[in-house]
Residue, then its C-alpha position, 0 to 999 in steps of 0.5 A: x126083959x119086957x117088964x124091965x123096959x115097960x117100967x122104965x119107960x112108965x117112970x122115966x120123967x118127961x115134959x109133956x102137957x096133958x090138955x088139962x094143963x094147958x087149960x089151967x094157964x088160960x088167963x082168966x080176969x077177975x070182975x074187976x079187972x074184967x070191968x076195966x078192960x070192958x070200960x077201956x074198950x066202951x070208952x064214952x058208953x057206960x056199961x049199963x046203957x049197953x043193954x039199951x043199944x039198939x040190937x046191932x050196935x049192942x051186938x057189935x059191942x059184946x062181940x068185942x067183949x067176947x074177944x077181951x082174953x080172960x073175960x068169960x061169957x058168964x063173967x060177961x052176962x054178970x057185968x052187963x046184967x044180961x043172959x050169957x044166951x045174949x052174950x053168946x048168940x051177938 
């Protein structure tokens, strides 16, 4: 009787999500778009003066970066031409 149950729970369908799943749906942003979304967000600075700010205000500027939904620290440290460590400490 046990087995019989054991089975029959083992095989019944359910909706559950495993934690690997729900990090699949995490939208992530291609280059491109990533350019565009951190273009909108600089407005008049251009992305390449952005690693010749003066430290807080560099910092400020990647600190929002890392906020944009979708852009990577890495994907990040590619766009500005900097390290992720810089990325990641601002």
């Amino acid at each position: 009787m046990a087995k019989e149950r054991f089975q029959e729970f083992n095989e019944r369908k359910n909706n559950d999500k495993c934690l690997d799943d729900t990090v699949n749906e995490r939208k992530r942003l291609t280059d491109e778009e990533a350019r565009l979304e951190i273009k909108k967000l600089l407005g008049p600075i251009e992305i390449s003066h952005v690693k010749s700010l003066p430290k807080v205000k560099r910092n400020e500027v990647l600190r929002k970066v890392k906020a944009i939904e979708g852009v990577s620290l890495r994907q990040a440290g590619r766009i500005f031409g900097v390290s992720i460590n810089l990325i990641f400490k601002a």
